[in-house]
C-alpha positions as a printed Julia matrix, in Angstrom:
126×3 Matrix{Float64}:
  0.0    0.0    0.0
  1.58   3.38  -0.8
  0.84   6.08   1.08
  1.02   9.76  -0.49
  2.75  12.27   1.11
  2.17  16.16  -0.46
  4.46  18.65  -0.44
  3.7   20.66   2.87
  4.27  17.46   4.68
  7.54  16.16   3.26
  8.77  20.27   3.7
  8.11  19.65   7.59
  9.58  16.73   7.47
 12.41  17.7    6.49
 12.79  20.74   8.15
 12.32  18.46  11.65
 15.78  16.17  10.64
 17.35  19.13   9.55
 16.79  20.59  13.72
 17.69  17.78  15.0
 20.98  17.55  12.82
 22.17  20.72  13.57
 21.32  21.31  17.0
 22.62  17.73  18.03
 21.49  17.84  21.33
 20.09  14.99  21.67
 17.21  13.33  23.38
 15.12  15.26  26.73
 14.59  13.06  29.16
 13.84  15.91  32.06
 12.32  19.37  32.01
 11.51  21.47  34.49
  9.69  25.31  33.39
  8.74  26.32  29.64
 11.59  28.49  27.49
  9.68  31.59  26.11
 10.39  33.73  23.85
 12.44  35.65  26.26
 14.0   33.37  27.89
 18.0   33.3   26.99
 20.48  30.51  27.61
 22.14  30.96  31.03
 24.12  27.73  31.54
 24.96  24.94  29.13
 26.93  22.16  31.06
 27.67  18.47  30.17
 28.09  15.51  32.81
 29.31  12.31  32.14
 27.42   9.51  34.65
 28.54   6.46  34.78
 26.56   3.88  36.88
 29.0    2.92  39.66
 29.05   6.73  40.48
 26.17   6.28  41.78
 24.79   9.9   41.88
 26.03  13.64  41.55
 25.08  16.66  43.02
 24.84  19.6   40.92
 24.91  23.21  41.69
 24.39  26.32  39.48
 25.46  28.71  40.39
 29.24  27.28  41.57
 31.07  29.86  43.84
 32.9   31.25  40.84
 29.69  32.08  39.1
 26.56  34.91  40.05
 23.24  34.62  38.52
 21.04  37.69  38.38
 18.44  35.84  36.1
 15.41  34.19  37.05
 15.57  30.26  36.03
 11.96  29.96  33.76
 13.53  26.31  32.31
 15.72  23.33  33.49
 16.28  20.82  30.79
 18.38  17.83  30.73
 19.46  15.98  27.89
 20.72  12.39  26.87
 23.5   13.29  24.27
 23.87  10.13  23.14
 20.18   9.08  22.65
 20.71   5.95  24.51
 18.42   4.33  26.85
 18.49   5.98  30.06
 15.8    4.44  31.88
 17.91   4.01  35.14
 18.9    7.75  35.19
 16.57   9.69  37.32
 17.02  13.59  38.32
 15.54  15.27  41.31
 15.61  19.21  41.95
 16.49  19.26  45.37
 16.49  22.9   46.1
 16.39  25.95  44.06
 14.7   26.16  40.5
 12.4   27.63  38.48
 11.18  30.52  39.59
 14.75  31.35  41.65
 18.43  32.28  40.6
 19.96  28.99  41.88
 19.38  25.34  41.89
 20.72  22.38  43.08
 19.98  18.69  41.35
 20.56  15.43  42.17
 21.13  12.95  39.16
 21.49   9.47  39.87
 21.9    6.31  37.72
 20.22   3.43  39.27
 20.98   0.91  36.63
 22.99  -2.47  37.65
 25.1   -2.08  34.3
 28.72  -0.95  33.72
 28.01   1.85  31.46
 28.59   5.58  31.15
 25.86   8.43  30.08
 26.79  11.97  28.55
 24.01  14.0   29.74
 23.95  17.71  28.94
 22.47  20.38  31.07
 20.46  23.62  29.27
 19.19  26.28  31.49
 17.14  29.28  30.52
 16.24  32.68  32.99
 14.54  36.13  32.61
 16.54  38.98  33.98
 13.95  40.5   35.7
């Protein structure tokens, strides 16, 4: 059976692989807050977790770094598009709606293996 396919739907189509090839960032698996229009970028970070780790803690900002913006998003990625079912993430103080946060990520999976996560925040200086 062939299924037809106009124009206006093979032009999004395309346009979708084409964001996901350039942006590379791979697949959300947490998100905390909405990015709005005027939300900007205030923190781009990437962990590597591997399982006997265990879990880190994760703080934003560090003592070398101030925030004046508002966090409106938290988003956490799996750069590698693996399954990550056994990594869980917790805000455990902090977040949207404040200028600091602190997460715990943990990786509760048995296995041997290692995850490249990345971490994308976005704030309003208000």
């Amino acid at each position: 059976m062939a299924v037809i396919v106009g124009k206006s739907e093979w032009f999004f189509f395309a346009l979708l692989i084409c964001l996901a090839i350039t942006h590379n960032i791979g697949a959300e698996i947490f998100n905390w807050g909405t990015v709005n229009k005027y939300a900007s970028p205030i923190f781009e970070s990437e962990i590597k977790l591997r399982s006997e780790d265990g879990s880190v803690e994760f703080y934003y900002p560090n003592d070398s770094l101030s925030n004046d913006y508002t966090i409106v998003a938290i988003q956490i990625f799996d750069k590698d598009y693996d399954d990550v079912s056994g990594v869980t993430a917790k805000i455990m103080s902090g977040g949207v709606g404040h200028n600091f946060t602190q997460i715990r990520i943990s990786h509760t999976s048995s296995d041997h293996n290692e995850t490249s996560l990345k971490i994308v925040m976005y704030g309003l200086d208000l």
